[in-house]
N, C-alpha and C positions, 0 to 999 in steps of 0.2 A: 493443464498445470495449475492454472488458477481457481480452479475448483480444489483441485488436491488442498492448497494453503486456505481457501477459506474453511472448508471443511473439518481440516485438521487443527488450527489454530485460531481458526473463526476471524481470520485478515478480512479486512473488506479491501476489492480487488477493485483497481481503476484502470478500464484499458482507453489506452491514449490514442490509437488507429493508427493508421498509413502513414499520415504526414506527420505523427510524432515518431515515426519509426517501430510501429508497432510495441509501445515501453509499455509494460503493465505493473503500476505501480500498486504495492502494497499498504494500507492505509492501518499499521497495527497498534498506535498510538491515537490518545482522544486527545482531541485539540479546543482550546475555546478559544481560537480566531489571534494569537499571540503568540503560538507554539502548543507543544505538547504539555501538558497537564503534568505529565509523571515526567522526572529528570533520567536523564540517561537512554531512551529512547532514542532509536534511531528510524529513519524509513528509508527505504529499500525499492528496490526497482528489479525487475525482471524482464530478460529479452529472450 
């Protein structure tokens, strides 16, 4: 699944393992350390 969204969309995918519950979070907004860059962006999570 998280090949499908990078590939498709070019998401950069963060998987969180075991003890986060296996959450793979999608990284589809650029951030300089304050928030996201562009307004209206959201990030997302996948189980």
């Amino acid at each position: 699944m998280t090949d499908f969204y990078a590939e498709a969309f070019g998401w950069q995918m963060e998987l969180l393992g075991e003890e986060m519950g296996n959450y793979k979070l999608a990284n589809i907004a650029v951030s300089d350390g304050c928030g996201p860059r562009e307004r209206g962006l959201i990030g997302i999570h996948l189980t």
